[in-house]
TORRODO-302720 format. One record per residue (C-alpha): residue number from 1; x, y, z; residue in one letter. Coordinates in steps of 0.05 Angstrom, whole numbers. Layout:
// residues N
<k: NUM&px: X&py: Y&pz: Z&r: a>
...
// end
This chain:
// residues 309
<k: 1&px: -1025&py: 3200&pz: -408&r: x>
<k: 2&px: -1082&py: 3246&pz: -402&r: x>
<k: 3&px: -1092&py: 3287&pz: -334&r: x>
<k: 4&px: -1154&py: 3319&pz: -307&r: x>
<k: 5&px: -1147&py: 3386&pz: -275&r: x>
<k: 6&px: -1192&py: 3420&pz: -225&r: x>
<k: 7&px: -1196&py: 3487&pz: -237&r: x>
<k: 8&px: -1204&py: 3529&pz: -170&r: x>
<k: 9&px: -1242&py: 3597&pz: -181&r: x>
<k: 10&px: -1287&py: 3641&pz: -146&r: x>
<k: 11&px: -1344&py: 3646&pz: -204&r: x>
<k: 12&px: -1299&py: 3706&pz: -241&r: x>
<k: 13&px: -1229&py: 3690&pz: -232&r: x>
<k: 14&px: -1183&py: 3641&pz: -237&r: x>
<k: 15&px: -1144&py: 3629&pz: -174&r: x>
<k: 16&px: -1066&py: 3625&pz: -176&r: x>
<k: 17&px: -1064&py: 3560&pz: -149&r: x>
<k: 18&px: -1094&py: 3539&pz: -211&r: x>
<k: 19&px: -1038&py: 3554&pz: -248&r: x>
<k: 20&px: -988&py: 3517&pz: -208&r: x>
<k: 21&px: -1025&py: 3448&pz: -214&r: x>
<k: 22&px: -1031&py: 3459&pz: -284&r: x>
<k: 23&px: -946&py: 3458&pz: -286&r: x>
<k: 24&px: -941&py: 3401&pz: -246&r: x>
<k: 25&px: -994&py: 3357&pz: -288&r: x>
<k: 26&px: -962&py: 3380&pz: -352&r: x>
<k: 27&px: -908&py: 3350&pz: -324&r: x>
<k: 28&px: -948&py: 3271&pz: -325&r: x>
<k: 29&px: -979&py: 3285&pz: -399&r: x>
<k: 30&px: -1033&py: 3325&pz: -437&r: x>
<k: 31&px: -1068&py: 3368&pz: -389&r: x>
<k: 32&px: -1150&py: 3384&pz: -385&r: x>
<k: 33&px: -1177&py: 3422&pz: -350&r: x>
<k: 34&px: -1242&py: 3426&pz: -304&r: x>
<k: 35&px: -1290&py: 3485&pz: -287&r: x>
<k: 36&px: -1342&py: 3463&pz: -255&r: x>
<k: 37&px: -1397&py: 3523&pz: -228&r: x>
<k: 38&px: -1457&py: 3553&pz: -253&r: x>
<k: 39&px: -1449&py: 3603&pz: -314&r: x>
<k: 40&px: -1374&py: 3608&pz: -307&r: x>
<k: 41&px: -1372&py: 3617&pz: -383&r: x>
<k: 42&px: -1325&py: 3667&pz: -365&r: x>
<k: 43&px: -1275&py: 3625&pz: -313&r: x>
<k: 44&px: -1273&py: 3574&pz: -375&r: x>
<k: 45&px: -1248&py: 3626&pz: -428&r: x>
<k: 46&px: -1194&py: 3647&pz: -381&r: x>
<k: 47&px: -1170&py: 3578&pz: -367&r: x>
<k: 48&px: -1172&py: 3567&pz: -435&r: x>
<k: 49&px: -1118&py: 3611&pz: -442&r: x>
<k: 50&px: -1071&py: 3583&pz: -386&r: x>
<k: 51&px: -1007&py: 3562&pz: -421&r: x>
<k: 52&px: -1004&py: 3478&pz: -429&r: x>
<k: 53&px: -1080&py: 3462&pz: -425&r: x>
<k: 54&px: -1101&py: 3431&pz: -489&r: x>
<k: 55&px: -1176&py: 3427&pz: -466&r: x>
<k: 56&px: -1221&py: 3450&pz: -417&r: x>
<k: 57&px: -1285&py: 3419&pz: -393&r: x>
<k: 58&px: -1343&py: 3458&pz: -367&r: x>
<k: 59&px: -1400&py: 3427&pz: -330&r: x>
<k: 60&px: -1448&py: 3480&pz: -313&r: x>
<k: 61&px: -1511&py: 3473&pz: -259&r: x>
<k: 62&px: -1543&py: 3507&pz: -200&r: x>
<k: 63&px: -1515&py: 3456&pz: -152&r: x>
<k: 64&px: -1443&py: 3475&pz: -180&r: x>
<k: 65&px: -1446&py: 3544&pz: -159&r: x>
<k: 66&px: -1410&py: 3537&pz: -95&r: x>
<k: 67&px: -1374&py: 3487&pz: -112&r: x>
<k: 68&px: -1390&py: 3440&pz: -61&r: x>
<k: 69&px: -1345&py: 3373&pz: -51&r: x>
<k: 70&px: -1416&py: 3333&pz: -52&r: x>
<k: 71&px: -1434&py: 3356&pz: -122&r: x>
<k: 72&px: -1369&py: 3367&pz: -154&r: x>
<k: 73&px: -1333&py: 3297&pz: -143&r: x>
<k: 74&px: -1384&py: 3255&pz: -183&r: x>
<k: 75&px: -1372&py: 3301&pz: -246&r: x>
<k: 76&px: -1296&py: 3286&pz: -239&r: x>
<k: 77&px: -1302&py: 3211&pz: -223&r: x>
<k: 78&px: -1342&py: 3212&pz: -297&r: x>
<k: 79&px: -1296&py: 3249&pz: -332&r: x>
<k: 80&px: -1237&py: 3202&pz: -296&r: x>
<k: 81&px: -1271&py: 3136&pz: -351&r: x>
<k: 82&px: -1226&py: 3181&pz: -405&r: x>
<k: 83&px: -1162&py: 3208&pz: -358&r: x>
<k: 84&px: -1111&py: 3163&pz: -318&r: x>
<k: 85&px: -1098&py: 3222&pz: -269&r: x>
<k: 86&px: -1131&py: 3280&pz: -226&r: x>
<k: 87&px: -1100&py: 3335&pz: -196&r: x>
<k: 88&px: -1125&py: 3385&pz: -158&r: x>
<k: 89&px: -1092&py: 3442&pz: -114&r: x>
<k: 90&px: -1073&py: 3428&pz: -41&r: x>
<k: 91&px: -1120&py: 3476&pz: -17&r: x>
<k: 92&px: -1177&py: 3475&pz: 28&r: x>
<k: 93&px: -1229&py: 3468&pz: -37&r: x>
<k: 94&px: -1175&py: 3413&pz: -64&r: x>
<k: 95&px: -1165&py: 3370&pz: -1&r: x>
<k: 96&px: -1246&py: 3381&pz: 7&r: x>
<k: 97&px: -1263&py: 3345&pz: -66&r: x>
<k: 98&px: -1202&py: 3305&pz: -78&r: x>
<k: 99&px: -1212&py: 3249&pz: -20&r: x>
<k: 100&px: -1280&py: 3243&pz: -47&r: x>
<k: 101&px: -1263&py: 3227&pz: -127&r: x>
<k: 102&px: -1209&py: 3180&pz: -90&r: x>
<k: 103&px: -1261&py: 3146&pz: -62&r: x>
<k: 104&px: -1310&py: 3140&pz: -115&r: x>
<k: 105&px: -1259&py: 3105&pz: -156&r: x>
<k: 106&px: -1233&py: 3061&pz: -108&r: x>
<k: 107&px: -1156&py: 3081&pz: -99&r: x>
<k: 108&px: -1106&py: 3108&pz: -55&r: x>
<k: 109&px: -1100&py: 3193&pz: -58&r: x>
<k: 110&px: -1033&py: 3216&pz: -57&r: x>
<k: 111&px: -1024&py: 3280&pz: -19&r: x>
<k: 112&px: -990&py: 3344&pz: -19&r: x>
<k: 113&px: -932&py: 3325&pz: -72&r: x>
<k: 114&px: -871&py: 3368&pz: -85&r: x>
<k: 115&px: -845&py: 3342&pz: -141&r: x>
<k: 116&px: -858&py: 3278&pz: -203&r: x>
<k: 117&px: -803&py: 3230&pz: -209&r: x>
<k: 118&px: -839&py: 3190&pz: -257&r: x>
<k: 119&px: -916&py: 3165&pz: -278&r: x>
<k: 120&px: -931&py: 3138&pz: -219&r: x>
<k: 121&px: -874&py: 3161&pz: -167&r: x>
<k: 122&px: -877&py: 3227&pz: -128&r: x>
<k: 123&px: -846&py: 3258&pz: -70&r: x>
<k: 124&px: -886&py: 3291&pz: -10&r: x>
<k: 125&px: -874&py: 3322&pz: 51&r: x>
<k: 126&px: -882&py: 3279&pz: 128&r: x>
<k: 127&px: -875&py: 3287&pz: 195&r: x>
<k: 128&px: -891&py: 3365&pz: 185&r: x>
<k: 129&px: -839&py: 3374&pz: 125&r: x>
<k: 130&px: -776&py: 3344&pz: 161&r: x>
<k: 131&px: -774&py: 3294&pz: 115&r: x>
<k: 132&px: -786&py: 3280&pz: 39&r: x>
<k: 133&px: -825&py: 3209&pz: 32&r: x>
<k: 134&px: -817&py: 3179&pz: -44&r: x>
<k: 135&px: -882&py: 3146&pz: -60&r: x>
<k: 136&px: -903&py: 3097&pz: -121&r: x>
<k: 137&px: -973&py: 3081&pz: -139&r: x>
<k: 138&px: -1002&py: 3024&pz: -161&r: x>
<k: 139&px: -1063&py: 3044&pz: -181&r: x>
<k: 140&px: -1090&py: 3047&pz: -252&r: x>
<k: 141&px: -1117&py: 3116&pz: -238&r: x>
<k: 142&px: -1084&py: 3173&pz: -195&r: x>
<k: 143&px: -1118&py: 3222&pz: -150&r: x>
<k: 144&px: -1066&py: 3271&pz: -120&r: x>
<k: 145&px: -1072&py: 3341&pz: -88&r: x>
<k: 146&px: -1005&py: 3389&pz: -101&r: x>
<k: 147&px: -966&py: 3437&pz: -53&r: x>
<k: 148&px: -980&py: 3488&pz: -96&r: x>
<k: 149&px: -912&py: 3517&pz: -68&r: x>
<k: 150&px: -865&py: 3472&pz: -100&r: x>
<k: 151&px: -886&py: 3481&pz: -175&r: x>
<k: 152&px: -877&py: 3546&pz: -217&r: x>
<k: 153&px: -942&py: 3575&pz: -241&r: x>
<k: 154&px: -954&py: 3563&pz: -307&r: x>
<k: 155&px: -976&py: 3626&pz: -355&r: x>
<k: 156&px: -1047&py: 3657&pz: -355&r: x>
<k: 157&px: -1044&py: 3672&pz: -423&r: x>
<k: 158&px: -1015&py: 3644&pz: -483&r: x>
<k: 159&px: -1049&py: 3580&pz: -495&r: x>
<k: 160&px: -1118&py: 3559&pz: -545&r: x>
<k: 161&px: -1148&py: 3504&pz: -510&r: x>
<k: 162&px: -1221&py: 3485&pz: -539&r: x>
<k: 163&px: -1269&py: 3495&pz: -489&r: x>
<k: 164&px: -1327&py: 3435&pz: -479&r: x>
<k: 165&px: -1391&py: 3424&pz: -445&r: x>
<k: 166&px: -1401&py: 3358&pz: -398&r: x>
<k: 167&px: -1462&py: 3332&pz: -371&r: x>
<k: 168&px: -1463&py: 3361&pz: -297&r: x>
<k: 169&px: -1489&py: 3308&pz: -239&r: x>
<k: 170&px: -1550&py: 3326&pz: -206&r: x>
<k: 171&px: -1552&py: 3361&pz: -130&r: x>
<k: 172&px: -1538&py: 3298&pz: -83&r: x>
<k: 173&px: -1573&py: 3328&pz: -33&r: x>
<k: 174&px: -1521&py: 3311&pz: 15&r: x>
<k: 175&px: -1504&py: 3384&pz: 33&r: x>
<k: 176&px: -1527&py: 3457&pz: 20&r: x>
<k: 177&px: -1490&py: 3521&pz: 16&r: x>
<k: 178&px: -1512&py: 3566&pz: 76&r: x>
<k: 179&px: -1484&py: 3630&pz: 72&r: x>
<k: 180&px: -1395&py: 3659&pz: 70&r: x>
<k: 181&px: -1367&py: 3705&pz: 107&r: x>
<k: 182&px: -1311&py: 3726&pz: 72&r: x>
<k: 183&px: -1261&py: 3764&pz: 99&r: x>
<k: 184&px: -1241&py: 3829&pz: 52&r: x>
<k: 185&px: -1167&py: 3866&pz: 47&r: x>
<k: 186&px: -1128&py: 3907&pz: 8&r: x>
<k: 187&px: -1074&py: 3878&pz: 17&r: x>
<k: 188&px: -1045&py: 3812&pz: -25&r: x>
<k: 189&px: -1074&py: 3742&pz: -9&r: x>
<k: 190&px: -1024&py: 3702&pz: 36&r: x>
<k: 191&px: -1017&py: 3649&pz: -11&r: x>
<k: 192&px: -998&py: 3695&pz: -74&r: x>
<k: 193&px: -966&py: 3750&pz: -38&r: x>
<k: 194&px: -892&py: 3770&pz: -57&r: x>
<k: 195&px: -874&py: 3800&pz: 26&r: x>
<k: 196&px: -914&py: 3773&pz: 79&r: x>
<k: 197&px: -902&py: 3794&pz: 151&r: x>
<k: 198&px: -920&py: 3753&pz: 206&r: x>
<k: 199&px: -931&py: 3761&pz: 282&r: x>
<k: 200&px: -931&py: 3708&pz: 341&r: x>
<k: 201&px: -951&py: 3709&pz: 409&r: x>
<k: 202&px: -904&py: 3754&pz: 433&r: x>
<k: 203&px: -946&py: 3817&pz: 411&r: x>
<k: 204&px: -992&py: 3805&pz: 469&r: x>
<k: 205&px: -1048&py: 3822&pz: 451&r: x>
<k: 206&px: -1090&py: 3841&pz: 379&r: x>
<k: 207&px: -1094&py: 3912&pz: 390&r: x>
<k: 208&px: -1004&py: 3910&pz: 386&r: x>
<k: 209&px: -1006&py: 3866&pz: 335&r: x>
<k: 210&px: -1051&py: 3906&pz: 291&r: x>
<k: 211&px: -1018&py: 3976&pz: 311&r: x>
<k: 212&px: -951&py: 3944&pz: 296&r: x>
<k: 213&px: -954&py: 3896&pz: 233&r: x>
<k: 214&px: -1015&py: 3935&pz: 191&r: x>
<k: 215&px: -965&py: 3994&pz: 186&r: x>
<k: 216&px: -904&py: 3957&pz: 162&r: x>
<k: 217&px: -948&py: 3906&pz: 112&r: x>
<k: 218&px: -967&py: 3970&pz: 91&r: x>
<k: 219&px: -906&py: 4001&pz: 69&r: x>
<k: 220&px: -887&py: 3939&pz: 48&r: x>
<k: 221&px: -943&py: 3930&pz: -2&r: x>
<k: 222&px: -943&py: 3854&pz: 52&r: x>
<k: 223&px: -1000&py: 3806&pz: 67&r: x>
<k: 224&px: -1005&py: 3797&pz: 141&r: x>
<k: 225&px: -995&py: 3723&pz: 169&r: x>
<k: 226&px: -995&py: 3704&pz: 250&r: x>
<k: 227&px: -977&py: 3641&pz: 279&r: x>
<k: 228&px: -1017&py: 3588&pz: 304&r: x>
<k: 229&px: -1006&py: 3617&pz: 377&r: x>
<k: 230&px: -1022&py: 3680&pz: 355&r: x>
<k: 231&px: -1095&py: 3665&pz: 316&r: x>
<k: 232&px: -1109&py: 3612&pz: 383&r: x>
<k: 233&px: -1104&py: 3675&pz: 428&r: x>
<k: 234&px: -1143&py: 3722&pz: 392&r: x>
<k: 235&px: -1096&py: 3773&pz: 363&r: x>
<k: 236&px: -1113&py: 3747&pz: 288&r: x>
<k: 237&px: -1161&py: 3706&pz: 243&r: x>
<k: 238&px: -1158&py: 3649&pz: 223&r: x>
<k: 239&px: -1156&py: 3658&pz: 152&r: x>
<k: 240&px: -1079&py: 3702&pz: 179&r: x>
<k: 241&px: -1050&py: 3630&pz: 204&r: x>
<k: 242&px: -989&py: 3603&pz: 167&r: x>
<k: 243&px: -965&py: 3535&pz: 179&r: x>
<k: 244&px: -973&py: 3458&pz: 177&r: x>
<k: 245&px: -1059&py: 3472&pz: 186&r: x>
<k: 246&px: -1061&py: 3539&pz: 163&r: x>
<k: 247&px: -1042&py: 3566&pz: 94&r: x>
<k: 248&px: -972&py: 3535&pz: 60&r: x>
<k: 249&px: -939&py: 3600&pz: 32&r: x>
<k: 250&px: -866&py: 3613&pz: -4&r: x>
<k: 251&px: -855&py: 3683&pz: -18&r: x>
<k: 252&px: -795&py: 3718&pz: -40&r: x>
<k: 253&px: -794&py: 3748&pz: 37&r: x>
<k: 254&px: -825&py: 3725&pz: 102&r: x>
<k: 255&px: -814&py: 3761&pz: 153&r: x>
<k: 256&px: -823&py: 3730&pz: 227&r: x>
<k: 257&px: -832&py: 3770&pz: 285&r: x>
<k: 258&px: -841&py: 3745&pz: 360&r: x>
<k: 259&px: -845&py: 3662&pz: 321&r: x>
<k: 260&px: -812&py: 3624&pz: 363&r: x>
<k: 261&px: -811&py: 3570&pz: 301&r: x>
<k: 262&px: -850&py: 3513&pz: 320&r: x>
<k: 263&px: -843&py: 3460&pz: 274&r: x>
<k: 264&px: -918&py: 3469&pz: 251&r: x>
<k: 265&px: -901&py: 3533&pz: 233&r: x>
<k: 266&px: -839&py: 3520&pz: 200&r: x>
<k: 267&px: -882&py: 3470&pz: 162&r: x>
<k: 268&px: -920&py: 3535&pz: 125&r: x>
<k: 269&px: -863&py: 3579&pz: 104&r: x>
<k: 270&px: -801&py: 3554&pz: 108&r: x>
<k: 271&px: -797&py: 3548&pz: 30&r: x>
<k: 272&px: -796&py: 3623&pz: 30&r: x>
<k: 273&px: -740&py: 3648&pz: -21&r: x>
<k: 274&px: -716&py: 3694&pz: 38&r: x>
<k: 275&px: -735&py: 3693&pz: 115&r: x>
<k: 276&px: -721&py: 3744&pz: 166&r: x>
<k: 277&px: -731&py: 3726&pz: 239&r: x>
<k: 278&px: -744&py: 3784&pz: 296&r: x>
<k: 279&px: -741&py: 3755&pz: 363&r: x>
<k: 280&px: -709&py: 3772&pz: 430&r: x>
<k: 281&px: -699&py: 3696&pz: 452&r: x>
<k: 282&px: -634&py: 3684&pz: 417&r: x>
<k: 283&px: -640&py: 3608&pz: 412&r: x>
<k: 284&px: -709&py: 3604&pz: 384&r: x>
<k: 285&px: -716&py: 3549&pz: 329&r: x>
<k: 286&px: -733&py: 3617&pz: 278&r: x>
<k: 287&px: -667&py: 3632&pz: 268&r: x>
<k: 288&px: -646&py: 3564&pz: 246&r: x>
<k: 289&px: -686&py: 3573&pz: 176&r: x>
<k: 290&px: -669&py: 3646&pz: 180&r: x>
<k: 291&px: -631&py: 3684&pz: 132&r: x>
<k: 292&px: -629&py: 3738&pz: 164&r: x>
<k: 293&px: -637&py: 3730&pz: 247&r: x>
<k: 294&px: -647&py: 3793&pz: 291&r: x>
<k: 295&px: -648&py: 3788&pz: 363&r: x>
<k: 296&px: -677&py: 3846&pz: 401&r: x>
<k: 297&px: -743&py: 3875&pz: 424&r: x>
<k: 298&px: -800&py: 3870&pz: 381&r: x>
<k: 299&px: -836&py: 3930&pz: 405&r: x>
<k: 300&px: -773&py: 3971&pz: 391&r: x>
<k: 301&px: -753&py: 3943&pz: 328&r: x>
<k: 302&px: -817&py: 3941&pz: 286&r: x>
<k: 303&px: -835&py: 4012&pz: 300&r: x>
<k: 304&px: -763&py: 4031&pz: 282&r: x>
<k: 305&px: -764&py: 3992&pz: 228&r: x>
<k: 306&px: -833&py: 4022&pz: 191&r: x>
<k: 307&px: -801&py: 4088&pz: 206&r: x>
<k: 308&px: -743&py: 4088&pz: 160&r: x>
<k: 309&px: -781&py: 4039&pz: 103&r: x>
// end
């Protein structure tokens, strides 16, 4: 079984969850892998070297650059006559171009998995992680997207894989990159940070929740993550939110202050390898992931707290 893996990057780098897809489809058979920009010679020499890719495929053209769902799905559904799966990272890039290759070749995309119980038989998450769902496809080929979570990432270096050039389709003309306005921080990207702290509603407004968390991430060498509640009011941006729509994160400690643990929130983070709830309501759902539960007043405890770090 041969598997087709998109490789996420930002036109230098290749991004961690990368690394987990590439474990999980080593998992269903030999593993390939896809870069698909505009002279990201580079990107393909470093997934070359990703431990378990045997070959990478490189399909290079001015309409790649962004890497636009539009453009990028009709290279994979070509490169899917010679693979019987595709797998791409449950990310906001990943859930963009794998519904389109699903479509293209006519089958059923399976979503989010957490684990392979066989060719054609996965697990995923539903109804917001409370339960596990066992699925089995039919289809002749697979199109799946992977909690990137749920899979150890495989090595960045260490492997040989030959590196070849593919035809790249030409710009569909169906969209157009505009401009991005990306957010920049010193601190560790939610989604490969080791500590993340995160803040809810309960700060009040974005001025506390700045003058309270920034400090402690800080000492912490954290990332900074807010509730839904908390990036709907204001106090955060979006690109902070943790949970069922916002980023799916398992470090080796979250830290949850003033979450009341709504289950889309819970949804996010509650694969963390240690959690650690502050809150002052004693029966919020938090604590019943928790580790380590708290109860007391935020705005004593957090300044306390950074103090003695």
């Amino acid at each position: 079984m041969s598997v087709l893996v998109l490789v996420e990057h930002d036109g230098g780098r290749v991004k961690d969850a990368t690394l987990a897809t590439v474990t999980a489809a080593s998992q269903l058979g030999e593993v390939h892998a896809l870069v698909a920009g505009n002279n990201a010679d580079a990107v393909a020499q470093s997934a070359a070297k990703i431990a378990g890719v045997a070959k990478v495929y490189t399909a290079s053209s001015p309409a790649l650059e962004h890497q636009l769902a539009e453009a990028v799905a009709p290279v994979v559904a070509k490169l899917m006559d010679g693979h019987d799966a595709f797998l791409a990272p449950a990310t906001t890039t990943g859930k963009n171009i794998a519904p389109r290759v699903a479509a293209l070749l006519d089958v059923m995309q399976i979503t989010d998995i957490l684990s392979i119980e066989g060719p054609d038989t996965f697990t995923r998450p539903i109804y917001a992680g409370n339960a596990i769902a066992t699925v089995k496809s039919k289809d002749a080929k697979k199109v799946i997207t992977v909690r990137t979570t749920a899979f150890e990432k495989a090595a960045p270096e260490g492997g040989s894989a030959s590196v070849e050039q593919v035809d790249a389709a030409g710009d569909p003309g169906t969209s157009s990159f505009v401009s991005l306005d990306a957010s920049e921080s010193e601190r560790p990207e939610l989604t490969s940070a080791k500590i993340i702290v995160s803040g809810g509603r309960a700060f009040g407004s974005s001025e506390q929740f700045h003058s309270l968390l920034d400090p402690l991430a800080d000492k912490l060498g954290a990332g900074v993550g807010a509730s839904r509640a908390a990036v709907d009011a204001g106090y955060a941006p979006n690109d902070y939110q943790v949970g069922q729509t916002g980023k799916i994160v398992a470090p080796e400690v979250y830290i949850a202050i003033g979450i009341s643990g709504a289950i889309q929130h819970l949804a996010g983070m509650k694969d963390s390898k240690t959690i650690i709830a502050i809150n002052k309501d004693e029966e919020a759902p938090i604590f019943q992931v928790a580790d380590i539960g708290l109860v007391g007043d935020l705005f004593k405890i957090v300044p306390e707290l950074t103090e003695k770090l």
